[in-house]
SEDRENKE-907204 format. One record per residue (C-alpha): residue number from 1; residue in three letters; y, x, z. Coordinates in Angstrom, 2 decimals. Example, Ala and Ser with C-alpha at 12.3 -4.5 7.8 and 13.67 -1.06 7.14 Angstrom:
  seq  type    north     east       up
    1   ALA    -4.50    12.30     7.80
    2   SER    -1.06    13.67     7.14
END
This chain:
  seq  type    north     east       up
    1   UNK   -13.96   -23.39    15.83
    2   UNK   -12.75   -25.22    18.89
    3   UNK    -9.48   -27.49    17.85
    4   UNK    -7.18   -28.12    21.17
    5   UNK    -6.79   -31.43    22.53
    6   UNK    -3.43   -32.98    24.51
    7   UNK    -4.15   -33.05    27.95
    8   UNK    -3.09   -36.57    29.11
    9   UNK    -0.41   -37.21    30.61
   10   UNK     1.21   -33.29    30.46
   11   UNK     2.43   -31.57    27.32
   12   UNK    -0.36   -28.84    27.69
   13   UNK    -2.68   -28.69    24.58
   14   UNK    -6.15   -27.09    26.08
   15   UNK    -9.45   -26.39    24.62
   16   UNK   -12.30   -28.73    25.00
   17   UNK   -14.72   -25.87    26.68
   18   UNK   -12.56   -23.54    29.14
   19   UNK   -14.07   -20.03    30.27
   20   UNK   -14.82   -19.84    34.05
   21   UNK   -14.49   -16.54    35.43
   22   UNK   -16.18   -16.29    38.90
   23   UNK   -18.28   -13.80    37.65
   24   UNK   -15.96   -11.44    36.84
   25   UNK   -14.82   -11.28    40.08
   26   UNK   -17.86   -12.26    42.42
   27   UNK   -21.38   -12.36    43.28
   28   UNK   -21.70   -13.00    47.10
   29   UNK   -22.49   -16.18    48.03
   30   UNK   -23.31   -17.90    44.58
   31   UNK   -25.20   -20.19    43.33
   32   UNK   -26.51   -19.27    40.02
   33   UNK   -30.04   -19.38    39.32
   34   UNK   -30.47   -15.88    37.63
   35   UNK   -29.09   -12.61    39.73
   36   UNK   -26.25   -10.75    37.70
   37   UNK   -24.13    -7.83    37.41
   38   UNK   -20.16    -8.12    37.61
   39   UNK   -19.08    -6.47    34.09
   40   UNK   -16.98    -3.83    33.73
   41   UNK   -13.43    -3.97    32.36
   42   UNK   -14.81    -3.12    28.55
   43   UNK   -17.13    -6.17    28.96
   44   UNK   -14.83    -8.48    29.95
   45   UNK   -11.94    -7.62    26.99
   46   UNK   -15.27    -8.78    25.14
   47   UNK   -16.00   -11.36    26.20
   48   UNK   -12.44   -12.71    26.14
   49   UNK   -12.05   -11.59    22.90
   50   UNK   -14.95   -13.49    21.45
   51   UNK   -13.65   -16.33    24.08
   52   UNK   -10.00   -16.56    21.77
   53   UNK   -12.39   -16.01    18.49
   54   UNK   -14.41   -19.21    18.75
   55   UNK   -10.72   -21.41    19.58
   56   UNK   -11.26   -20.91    23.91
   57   UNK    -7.52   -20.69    25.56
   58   UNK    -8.70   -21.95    29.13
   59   UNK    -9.66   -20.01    31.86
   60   UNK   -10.63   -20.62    35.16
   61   UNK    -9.81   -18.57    37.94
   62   UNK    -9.24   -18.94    41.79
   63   UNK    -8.49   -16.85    45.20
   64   UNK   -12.25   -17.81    45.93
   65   UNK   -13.79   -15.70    42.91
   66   UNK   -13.21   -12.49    44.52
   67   UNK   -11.59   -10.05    42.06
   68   UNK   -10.92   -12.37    39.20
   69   UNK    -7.53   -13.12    39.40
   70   UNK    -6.66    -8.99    39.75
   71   UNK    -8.88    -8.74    36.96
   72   UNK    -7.28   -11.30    34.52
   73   UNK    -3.52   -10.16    34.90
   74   UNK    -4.61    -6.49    34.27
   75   UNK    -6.32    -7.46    30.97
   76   UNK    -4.57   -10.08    29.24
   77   UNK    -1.80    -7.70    29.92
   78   UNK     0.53    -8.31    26.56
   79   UNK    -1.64   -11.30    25.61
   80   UNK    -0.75   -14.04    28.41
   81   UNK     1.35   -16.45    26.23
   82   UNK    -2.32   -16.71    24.11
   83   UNK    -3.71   -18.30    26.68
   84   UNK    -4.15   -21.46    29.74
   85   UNK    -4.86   -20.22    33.16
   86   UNK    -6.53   -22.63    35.77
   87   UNK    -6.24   -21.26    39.43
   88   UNK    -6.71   -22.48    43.17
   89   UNK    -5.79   -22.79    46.57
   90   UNK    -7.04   -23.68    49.59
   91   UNK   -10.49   -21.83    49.43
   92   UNK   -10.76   -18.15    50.07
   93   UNK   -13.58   -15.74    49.89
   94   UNK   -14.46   -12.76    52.46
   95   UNK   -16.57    -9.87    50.22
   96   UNK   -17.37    -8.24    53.39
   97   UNK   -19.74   -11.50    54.46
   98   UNK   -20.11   -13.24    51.14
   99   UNK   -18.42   -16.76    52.36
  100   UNK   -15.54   -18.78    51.84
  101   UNK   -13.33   -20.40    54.39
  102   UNK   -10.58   -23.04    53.88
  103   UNK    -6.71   -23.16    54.67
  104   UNK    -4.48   -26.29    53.28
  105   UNK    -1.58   -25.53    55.54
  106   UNK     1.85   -25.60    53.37
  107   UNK     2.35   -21.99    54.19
  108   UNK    -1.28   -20.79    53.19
  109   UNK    -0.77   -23.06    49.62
  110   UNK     2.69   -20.94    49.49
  111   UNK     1.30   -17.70    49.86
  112   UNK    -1.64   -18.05    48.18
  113   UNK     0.38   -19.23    44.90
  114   UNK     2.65   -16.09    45.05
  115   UNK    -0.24   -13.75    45.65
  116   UNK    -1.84   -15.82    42.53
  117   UNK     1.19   -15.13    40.78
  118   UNK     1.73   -11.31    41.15
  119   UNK    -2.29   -10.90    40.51
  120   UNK    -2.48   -13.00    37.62
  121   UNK     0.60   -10.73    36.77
  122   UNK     2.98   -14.07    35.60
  123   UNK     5.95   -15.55    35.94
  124   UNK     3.80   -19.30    36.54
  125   UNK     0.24   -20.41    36.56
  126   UNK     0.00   -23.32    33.75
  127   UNK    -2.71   -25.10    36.24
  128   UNK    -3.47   -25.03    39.93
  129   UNK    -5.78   -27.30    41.56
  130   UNK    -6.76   -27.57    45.08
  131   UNK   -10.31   -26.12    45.77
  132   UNK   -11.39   -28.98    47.70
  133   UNK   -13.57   -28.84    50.89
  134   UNK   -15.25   -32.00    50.65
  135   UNK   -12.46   -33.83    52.78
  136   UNK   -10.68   -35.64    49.79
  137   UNK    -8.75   -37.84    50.78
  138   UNK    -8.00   -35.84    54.48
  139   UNK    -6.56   -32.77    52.25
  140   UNK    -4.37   -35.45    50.45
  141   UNK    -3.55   -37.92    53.15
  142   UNK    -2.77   -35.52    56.30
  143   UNK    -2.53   -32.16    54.76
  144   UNK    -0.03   -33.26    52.12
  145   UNK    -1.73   -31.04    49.64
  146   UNK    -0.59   -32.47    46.14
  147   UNK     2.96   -32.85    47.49
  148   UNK     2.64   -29.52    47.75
  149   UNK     1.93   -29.22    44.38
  150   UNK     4.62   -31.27    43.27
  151   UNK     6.80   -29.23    45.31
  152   UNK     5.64   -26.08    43.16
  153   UNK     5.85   -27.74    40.07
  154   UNK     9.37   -28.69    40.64
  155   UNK    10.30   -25.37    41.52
  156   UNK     8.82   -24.15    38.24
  157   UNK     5.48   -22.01    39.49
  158   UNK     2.95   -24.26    38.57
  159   UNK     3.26   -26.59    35.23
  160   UNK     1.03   -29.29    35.97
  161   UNK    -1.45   -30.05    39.61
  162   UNK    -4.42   -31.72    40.90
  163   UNK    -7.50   -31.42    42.52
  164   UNK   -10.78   -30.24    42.46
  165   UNK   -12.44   -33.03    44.17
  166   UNK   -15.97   -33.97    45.78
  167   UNK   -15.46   -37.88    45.93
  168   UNK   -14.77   -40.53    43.86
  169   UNK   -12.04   -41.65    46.47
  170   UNK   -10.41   -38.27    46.07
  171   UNK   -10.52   -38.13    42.51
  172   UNK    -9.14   -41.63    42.06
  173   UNK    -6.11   -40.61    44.34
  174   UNK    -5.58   -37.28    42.62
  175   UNK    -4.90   -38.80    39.70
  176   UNK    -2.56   -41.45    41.06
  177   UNK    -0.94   -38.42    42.94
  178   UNK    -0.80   -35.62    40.25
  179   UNK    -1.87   -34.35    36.77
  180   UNK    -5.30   -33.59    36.49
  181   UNK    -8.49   -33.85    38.81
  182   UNK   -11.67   -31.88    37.97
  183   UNK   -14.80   -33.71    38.68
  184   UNK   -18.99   -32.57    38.53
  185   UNK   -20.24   -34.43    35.83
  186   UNK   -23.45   -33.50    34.16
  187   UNK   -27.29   -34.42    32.98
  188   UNK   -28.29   -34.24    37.02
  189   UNK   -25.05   -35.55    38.27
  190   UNK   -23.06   -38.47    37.00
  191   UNK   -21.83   -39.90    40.16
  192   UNK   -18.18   -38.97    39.96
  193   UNK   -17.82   -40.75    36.16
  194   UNK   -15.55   -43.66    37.88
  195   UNK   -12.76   -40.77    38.21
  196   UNK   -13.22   -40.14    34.59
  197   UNK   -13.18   -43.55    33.40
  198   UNK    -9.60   -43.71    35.47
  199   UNK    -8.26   -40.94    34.37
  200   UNK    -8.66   -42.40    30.79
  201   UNK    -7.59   -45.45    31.63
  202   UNK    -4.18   -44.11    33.40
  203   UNK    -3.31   -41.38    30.79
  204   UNK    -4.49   -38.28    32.84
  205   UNK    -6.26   -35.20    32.23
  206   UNK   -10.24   -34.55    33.36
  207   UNK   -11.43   -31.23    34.03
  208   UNK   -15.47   -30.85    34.52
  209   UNK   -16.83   -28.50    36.63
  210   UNK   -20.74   -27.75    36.06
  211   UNK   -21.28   -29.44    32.96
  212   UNK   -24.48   -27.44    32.95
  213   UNK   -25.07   -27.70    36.44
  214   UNK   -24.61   -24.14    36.77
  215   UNK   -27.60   -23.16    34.94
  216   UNK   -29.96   -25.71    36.78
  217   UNK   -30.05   -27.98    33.68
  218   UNK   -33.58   -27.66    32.62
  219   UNK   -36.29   -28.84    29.51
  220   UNK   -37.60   -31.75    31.84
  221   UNK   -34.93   -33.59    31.04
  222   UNK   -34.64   -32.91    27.35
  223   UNK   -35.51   -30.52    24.66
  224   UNK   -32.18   -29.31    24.63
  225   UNK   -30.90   -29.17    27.54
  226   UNK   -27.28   -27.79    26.47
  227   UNK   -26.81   -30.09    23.65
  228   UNK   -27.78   -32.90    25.40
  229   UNK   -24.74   -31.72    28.51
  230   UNK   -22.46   -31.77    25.62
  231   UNK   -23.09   -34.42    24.01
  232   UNK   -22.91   -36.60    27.44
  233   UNK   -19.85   -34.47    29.17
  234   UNK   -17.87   -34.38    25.84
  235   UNK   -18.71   -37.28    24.67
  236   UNK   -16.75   -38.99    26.95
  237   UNK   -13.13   -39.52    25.72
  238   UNK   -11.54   -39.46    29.01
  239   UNK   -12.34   -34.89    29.62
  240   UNK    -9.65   -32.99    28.46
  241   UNK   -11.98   -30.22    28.77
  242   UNK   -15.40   -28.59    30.09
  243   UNK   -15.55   -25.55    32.56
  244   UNK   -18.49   -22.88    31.33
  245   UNK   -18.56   -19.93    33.40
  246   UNK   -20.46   -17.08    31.68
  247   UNK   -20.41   -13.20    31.35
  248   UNK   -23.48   -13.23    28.36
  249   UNK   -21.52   -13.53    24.38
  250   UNK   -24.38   -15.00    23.04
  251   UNK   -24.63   -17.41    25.73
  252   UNK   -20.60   -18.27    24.83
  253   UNK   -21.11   -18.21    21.38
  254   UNK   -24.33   -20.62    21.21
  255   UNK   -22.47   -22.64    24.05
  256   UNK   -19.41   -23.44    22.02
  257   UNK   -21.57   -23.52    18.78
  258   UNK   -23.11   -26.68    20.60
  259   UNK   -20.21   -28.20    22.23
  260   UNK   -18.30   -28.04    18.25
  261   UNK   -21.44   -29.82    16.93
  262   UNK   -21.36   -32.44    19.45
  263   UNK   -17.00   -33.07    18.69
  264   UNK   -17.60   -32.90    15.02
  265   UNK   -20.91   -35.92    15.35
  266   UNK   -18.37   -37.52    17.65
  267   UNK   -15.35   -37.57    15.31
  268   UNK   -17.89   -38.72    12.37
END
């Protein structure tokens, strides 16, 4: 249903709507507007199942969504070539008090990739981005943090970098910097659209992060609220793809149903 598009600037062909997979893994310390229960193992081959049916081969992981990583490399055992995986670094989580704390020292971003590795059970994670902590351009400037990357990608255990940033600033130097940055863009928040407008401008790939504002979206603002996203977050020809993290098939299935409308109005 979903056809894959180039993202710019690598020679990675991704889905326009990725699956994100915090709650697979977590629910301390989220932000979700409706209380939920992680699924069990049989839910999740599901849900990943329907995810490959209706054309999805992104997901998004990180070290900061608890037990998702673990969770991933257990189940796509025998089916990892089938699929793009998205992790993190920088952020980690603590279950026992439900919050995250930050490390963007060289031999934190090490670790954490190798731990990434052997959980996601792979020889190399196709994208890692830096779980930013609000300090953009302080993680890039004086941590060093997409050299880092570069560093990894050299070495072969990372295939393309970037950011997941909180400013314009640090999304503009991201991309100058490394492959991809992945920006909030949505109905309620369009602030950060000047780092997608660059990105398309210099060739490089966009990754959005609450396109539906992480359920928050609501009827004020339109009749239909999820159409409407789509049709503003995909519309725009500089986003290689859209992050939707659910655990509910129907909710993936009408999701994508609405995202494919929107491409195929686009295309027309």
């Amino acid at each position: 249903m979903l056809n894959l598009r180039q993202i710019a600037g690598t020679d990675l062909q991704v889905s326009p709507i990725g699956l994100g997979t915090v709650k697979i893994g977590r629910d301390k310390g989220v932000k979700y507007p409706d209380h939920f229960m992680i699924p069990d193992d049989q839910q999740v081959l599901h849900l990943l199942a329907l995810s490959q049916e209706l054309g999805i081969n992104l997901l998004d992981t990180a070290p900061a969504y608890g037990h998702s990583e673990e969770r991933l490399g257990r189940l796509l055992k025998g089916q990892r070539n089938q699929w793009l995986i998205c992790s993190k670094v920088g952020e980690e989580f603590d279950p026992q008090t439900g919050l995250s704390h930050f490390n963007f020292t060289p031999e934190h971003i090490r670790f954490s990739v190798e731990r990434s590795l052997r959980r996601l059970n792979t020889d190399v994670i196709d994208i890692l981005l830096v779980h930013s902590d609000g300090n953009d351009l302080k993680r890039i400037h004086h941590d060093g943090v997409l050299q880092q990357l570069a560093q990894l990608k050299t070495e072969g255990k990372i295939r393309a970098g970037g950011m997941s940033t909180k400013t314009i600033e640090g999304g503009i130097e991201t991309l100058k910097q490394s492959d991809i940055a992945m920006v909030t863009y949505n109905l309620n928040e369009q602030q950060e659209s000047p780092v997608i407008d660059y990105a398309l401008a210099q060739q490089k790939g966009i990754f959005i992060k609450k396109a539906l504002a992480s359920g928050h979206i609501t009827q004020a603002l339109t009749t239909d609220p999820v159409r409407a996203s789509f049709d503003l977050v995909l519309g725009h020809p500089g986003v290689s793809s859209a992050i939707i993290g659910t655990i509910n098939p129907d909710h993936l299935r009408s999701n994508v149903h609405a995202a494919a409308d929107c491409l195929t109005r686009s295309d027309s």
